[in-house]
N, C-alpha and C positions, 0 to 999 in steps of 0.2 A: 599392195598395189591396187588403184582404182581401174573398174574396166577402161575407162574414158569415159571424160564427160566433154559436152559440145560448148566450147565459149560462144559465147557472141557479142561481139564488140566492135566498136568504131574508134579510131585513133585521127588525131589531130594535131599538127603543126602548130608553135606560138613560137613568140618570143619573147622576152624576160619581162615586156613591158605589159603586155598581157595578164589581165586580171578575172579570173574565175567567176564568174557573174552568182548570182544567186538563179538555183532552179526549184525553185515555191513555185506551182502554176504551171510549169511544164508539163503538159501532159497531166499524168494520174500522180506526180510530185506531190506532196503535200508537205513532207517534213525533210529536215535534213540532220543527221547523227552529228555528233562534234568530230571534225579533224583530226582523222592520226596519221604520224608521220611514222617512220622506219624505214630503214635499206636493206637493200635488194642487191645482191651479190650473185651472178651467173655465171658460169664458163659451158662453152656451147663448144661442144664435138662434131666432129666429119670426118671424111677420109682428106687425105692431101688433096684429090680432087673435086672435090666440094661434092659427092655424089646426093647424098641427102641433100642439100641446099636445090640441087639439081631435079627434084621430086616435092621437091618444098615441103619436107620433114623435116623437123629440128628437134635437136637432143640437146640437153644440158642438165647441170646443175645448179642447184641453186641453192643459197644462204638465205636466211632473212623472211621476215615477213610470215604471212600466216600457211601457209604451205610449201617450206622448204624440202627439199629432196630432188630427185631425177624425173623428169617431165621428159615425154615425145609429145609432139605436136606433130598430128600426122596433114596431107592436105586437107585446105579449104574445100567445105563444102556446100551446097547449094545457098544455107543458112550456117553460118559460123564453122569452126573447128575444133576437132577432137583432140583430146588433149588426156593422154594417158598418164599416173605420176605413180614413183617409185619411193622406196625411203631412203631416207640422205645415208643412210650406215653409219659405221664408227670412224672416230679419227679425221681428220680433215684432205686425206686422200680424195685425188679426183679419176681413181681407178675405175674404168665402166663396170659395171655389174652384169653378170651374166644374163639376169631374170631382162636387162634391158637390151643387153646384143639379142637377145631369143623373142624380145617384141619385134624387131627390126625384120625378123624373116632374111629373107633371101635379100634385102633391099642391097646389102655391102659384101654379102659372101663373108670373106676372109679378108679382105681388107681391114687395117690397123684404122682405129677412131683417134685421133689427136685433138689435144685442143686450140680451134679455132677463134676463138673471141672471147675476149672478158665482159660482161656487161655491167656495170655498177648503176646502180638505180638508187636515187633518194626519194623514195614516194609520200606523198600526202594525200592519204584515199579519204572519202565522205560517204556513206550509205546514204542512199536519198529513199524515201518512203512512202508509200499511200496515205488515203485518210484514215486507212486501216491498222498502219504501222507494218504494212508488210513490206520487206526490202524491195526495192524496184531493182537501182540498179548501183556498181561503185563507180563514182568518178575519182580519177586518179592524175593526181597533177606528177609526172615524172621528171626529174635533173636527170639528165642520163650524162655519163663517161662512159664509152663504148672503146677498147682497144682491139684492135687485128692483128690474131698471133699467129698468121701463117708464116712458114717458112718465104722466106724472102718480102715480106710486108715492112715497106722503110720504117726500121729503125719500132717496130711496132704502131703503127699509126693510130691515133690518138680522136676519135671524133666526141663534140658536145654537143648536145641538144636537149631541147625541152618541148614536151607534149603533151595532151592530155587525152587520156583514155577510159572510153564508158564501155562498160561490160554489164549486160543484165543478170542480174539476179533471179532466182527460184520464183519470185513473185513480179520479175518484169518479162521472163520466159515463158509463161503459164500465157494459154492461150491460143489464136492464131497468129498467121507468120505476118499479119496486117495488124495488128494489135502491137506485136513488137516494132513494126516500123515505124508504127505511128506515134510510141515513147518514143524510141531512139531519134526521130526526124524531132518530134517536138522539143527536145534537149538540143539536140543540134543547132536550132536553128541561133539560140539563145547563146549557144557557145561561140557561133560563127560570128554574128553580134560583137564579142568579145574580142574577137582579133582569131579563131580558129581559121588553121587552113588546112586542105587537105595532106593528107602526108607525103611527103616524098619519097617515101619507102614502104613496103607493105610490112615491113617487121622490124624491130629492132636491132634482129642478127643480118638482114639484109642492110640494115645502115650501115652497121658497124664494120661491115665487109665493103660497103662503097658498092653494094650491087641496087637495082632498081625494084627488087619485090622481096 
């Protein structure tokens, strides 16, 4: 189990016609890694009454990609979110783990965790770099399939979309909270350029739920 570490990322709106611009120049950009693609397989837990949704905690599991296992994302805070992760365990059960209901504390009591959401994610990340070769930040071009498995969601409801998401790296975090803004805005702007728009959701399991954050 990691203590939690704090992401900080920015998320963005496109659509299919939308082209990934190049970011050489952006900011402290210098280089960019070659494109790797892979998918991303999550199912997100709550109680029937969405209480963690309701605190803007999110639990899930997750397949795929470079850090699969049991993740909480606890609230957003002043600067990005904490983001604690578990290991996947054996077998493909998606039974909660104890070490994960005992991170949660008193948040659920004794209330049953069901699963609320499938996420399926086809990502194609890019490590963009200094003149140093230190990571900055990963931009992530996402195909999302989101399903809503709450009891009584018609017929399991079905949303698509596609976004793109910048997350700093160890070498775009280092620093002041103006240092980081002043990457992330100068990427941005480049991206907005391209067709980005702001999100319509603050999360992925908020979309996929049809809720507004």
């Amino acid at each position: 189990m990691s203590g939690g570490d704090v992401e900080i990322e920015r998320k963005y709106d496109v659509d299919s016609a939308a082209r990934m611009p190049s970011l050489i120049g952006a900011g402290r950009v210098a280089s960019a890694d070659e494109a790797d693609a892979f998918d991303l397989d999550a199912t997100y837990f709550d109680t029937p009454e969405l209480t963690l949704a309701g605190q803007r905690v999110a639990v899930r599991r997750r397949v795929g990609g470079h850090d699969a296992g049991w993740h909480i994302k606890w609230p957003p805070l002043a600067e990005g979110r904490r983001e604690q992760q578990f290991p996947l365990g054996e077998g493909e059960g998606a039974e909660l783990p104890a070490e994960v209901r005992a991170a949660l504390g008193g948040l659920v009591g004794d209330s049953p965790l069901v699963p609320i959401a499938r996420v399926q994610n086809h990502r194609v990340a890019t490590v963009l770099r200094d003149a140093d070769g230190e990571a900055l930040v990963e931009l992530a071009d996402d195909h999302v399939v989101a399903t809503d498995l709450r009891s009584g969601a018609t017929q399991g409801t079905e949303r698509r979309w596609q976004e793109w998401e910048v997350e700093l790296l160890p070498g775009g975090s280092a620093g002041e909270a103006s240092d980081r803004a002043a990457l992330l805005d100068a990427i941005e702007v480049r991206l907005v350029a391209a067709g980005a728009q702001p999100p319509s959701s603050g999360s992925k399991l908020a979309r996929a739920l049809g809720l507004s954050r």
